[in-house]
C-alpha positions in Angstrom: 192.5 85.0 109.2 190.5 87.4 111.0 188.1 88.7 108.4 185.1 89.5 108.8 185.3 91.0 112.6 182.0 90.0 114.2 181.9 91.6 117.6 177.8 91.7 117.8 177.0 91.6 121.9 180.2 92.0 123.0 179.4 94.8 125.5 177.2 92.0 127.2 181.0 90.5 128.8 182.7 93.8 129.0 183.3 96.5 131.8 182.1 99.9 130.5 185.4 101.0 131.3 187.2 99.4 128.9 184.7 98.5 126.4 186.5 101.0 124.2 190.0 99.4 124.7 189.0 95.8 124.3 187.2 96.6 121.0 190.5 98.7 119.9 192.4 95.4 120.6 190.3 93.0 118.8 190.8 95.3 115.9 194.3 95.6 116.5 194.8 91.8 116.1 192.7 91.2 112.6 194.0 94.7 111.3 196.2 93.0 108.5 193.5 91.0 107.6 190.1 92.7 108.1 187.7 93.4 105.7 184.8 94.1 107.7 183.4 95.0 111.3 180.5 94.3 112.7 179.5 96.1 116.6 175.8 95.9 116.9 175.0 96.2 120.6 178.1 96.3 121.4 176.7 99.5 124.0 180.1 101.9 122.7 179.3 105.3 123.7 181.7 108.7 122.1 184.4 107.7 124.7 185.3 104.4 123.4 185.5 105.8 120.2 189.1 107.3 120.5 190.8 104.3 121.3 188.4 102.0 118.5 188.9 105.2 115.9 192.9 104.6 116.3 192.7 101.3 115.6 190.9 101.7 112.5 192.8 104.3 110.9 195.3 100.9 110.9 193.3 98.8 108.7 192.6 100.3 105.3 191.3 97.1 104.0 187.9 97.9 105.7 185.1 97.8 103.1 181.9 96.8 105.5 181.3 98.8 108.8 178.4 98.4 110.9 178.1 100.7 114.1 174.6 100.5 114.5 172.5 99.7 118.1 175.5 101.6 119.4 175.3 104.7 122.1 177.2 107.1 119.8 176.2 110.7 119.5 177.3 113.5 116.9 180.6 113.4 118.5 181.1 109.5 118.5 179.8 109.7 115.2 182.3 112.1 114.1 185.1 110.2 115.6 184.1 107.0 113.4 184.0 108.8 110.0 187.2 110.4 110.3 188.9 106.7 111.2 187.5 105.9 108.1 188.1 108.5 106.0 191.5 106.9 104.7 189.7 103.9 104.0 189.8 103.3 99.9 187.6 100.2 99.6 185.2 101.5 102.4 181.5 100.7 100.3 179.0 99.7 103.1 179.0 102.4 106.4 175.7 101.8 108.9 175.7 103.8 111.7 171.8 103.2 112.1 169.9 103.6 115.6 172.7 106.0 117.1 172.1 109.4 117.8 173.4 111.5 115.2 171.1 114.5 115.3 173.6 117.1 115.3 173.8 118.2 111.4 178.6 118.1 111.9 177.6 114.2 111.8 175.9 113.9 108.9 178.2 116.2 107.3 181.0 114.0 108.7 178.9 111.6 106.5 178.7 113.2 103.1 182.4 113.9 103.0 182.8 109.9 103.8 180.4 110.0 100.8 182.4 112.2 98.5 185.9 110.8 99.4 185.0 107.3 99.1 183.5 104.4 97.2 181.0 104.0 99.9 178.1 102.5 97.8 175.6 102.0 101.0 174.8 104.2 103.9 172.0 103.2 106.3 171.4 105.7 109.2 167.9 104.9 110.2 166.5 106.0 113.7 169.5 108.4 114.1 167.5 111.5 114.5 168.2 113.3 112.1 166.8 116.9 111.2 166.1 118.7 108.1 169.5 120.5 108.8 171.6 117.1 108.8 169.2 116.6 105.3 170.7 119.5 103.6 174.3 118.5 104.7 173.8 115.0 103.0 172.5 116.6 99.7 175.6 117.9 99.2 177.4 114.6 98.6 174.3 113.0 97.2 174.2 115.9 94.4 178.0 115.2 93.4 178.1 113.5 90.1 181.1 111.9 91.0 178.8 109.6 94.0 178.1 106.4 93.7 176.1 105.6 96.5 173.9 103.1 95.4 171.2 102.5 98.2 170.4 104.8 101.1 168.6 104.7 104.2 167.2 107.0 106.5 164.1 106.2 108.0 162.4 107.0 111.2 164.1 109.8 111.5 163.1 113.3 112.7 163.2 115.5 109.3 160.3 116.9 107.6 158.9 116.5 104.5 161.6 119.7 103.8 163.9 117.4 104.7 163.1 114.8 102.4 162.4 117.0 99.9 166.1 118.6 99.7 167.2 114.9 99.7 164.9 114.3 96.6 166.3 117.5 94.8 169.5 116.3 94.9 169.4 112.8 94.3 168.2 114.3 90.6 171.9 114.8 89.8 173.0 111.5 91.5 173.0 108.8 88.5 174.2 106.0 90.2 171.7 106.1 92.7 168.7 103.1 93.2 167.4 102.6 96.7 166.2 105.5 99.2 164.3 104.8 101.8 163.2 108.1 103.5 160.2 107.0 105.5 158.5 103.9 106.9 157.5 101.7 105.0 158.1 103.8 101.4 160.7 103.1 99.3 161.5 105.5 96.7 163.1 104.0 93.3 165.2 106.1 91.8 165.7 104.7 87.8 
């Protein structure tokens, strides 16, 4: 049995050229099995993410998926979310310390958001802007959400930023935990 999927420092061992294909295969051999992934520091950048984004579509047991301390940008970031968009029991996504600036990422993340049971998103230090804030509202003002905590500090958005997230998390009843800045944490009750 296979699950969890710990692959934290795996890039330490790994040729950058086929960092993305030895990921995709250690997927590929706990798919029937896998609950969760783990690829902190792992060093993935937006190319490895076509051959690791195919492998996950395969394993739609996934509930736990932790990107973070990658080298993903908007479009690696993209690639992730729609791997995981057939992914029923997805709860917990962290794609934290990547650069997800671009606001088609975070949207990438709200529909994740309104299509799933994702209960936790963390996406701290991903650089995110007061436009990515207004695409996240969107699934954080649908009553049917039920995130439960979310993070995204040190980032780059204003306090309009954080203010459109604070409008909308006044429709969003399910919600508990936001961090929006370091070191506040806003409770939502």
């Amino acid at each position: 049995m296979c699950a969890p999927l710990d692959l934290r420092g795996l890039a330490l061992n790994l040729d950058s050229s086929s960092r993305g294909q030895d990921v995709s295969m250690a997927i590929d051999h706990c798919a029937d099995d896998m609950t969760a992934i783990t690829t902190v520091g792992c060093k993935l950048v937006d190319d490895d993410m076509c051959a690791v984004g195919e492998a996950l579509r395969n394993v739609p047991s996934l509930s736990t998926v932790d990107f973070s301390s990658n080298l993903l940008s908007c479009d690696g970031v993209l690639l992730l979310c729609a791997a995981l968009e057939d992914c029923e029991h997805l709860t917990d996504l962290d794609i934290s310390f990547n650069d997800c600036h671009d606001s088609d990422a975070c949207l990438a993340v709200a529909r994740l958001l309104q299509r799933n049971s994702v209960t936790v998103v963390r996406m701290k230090a991903c650089n995110i802007v007061d436009a990515g804030c207004a695409d996240l509202a969107i699934a954080l003002s649908d009553h049917n959400s039920v995130i439960r905590t979310l993070v995204l500090s040190d980032n780059r958005f204003s306090h309009k930023g954080a203010a459109i997230i604070c409008r909308a998390l006044r429709y969003n009843l399910c919600i508990r935990n936001v961090l929006v800045g370091y070191p506040r944490m806003v409770r939502v009750i």
